[in-house]
N, C-alpha and C positions, 0 to 999 in steps of 0.2 A: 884288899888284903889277899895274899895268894901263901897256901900251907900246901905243900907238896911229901910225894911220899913214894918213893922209890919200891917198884920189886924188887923181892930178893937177887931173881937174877940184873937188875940193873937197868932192864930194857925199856920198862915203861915208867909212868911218875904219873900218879893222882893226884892231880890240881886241883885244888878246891878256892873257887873263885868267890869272894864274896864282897860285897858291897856292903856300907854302913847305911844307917836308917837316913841319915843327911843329905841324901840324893836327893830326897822327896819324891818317891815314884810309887806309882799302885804297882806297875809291870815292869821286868827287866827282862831280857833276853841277852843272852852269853852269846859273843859271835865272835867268829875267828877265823886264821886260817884248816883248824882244825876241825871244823865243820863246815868250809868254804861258803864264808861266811852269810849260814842261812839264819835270817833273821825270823822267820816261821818256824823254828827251833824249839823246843821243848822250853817253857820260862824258866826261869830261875824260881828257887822256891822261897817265897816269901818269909819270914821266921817271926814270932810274936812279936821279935821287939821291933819291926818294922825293915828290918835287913834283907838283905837277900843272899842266898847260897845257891853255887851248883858244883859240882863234880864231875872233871872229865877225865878220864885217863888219853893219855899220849905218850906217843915211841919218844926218848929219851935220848939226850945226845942233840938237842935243836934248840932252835927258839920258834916262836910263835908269836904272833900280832894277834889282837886281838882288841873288843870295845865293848861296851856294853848300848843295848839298845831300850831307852827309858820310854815308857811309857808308849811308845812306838812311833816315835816321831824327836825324843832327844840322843844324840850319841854323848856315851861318856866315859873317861878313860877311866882306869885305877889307877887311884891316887899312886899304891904304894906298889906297882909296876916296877919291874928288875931293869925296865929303860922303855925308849921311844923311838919311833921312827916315824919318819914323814909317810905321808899316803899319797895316793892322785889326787886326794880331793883338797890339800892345799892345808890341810890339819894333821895331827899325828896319830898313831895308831899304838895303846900297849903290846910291851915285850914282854912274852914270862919265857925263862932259859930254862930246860931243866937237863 
């Protein structure tokens, strides 16, 4: 699930990336073009009910690809991604537009 959140001036957007407990994962890590996708990345924070959250802010006016990285050895997209796009590696990669 992706809940974004515009500056007042327009420029940037707070992405708040989260995953459902149905992953089944202890670890996630958020990667992306917007962190050139470091998987050694700050984890996502886990939440009681077994979900995961994180928060990026990003310059506005783009898109972004982006995957999640489970446990550290599964990739997995969101589900409810604003679209898709193929990768090099022969699978697709999430879109968030903001």
């Amino acid at each position: 699930m992706l809940k974004k959140s515009y500056s007042k001036t327009g420029d940037f957007c707070r992405v708040t990336f989260k995953l459902p407990v149905e992953v089944g994962a202890e670890t996630a890590v958020l990667a992306g073009e917007f962190n050139d996708w470091d998987t050694n990345a700050k984890p996502m924070r886990k939440l009681k009910d077994g979900s995961f959250s994180q928060t990026v802010s990003v310059e506005a006016g783009r898109s972004y690809r982006f995957r999640y990285l489970l446990d550290g050895e599964r990739w997995e997209n969101d589900w409810e991604a604003d679209g898709y796009a193929a990768n090099e590696h022969g699978s697709d990669d999430s879109v968030v537009d903001v």
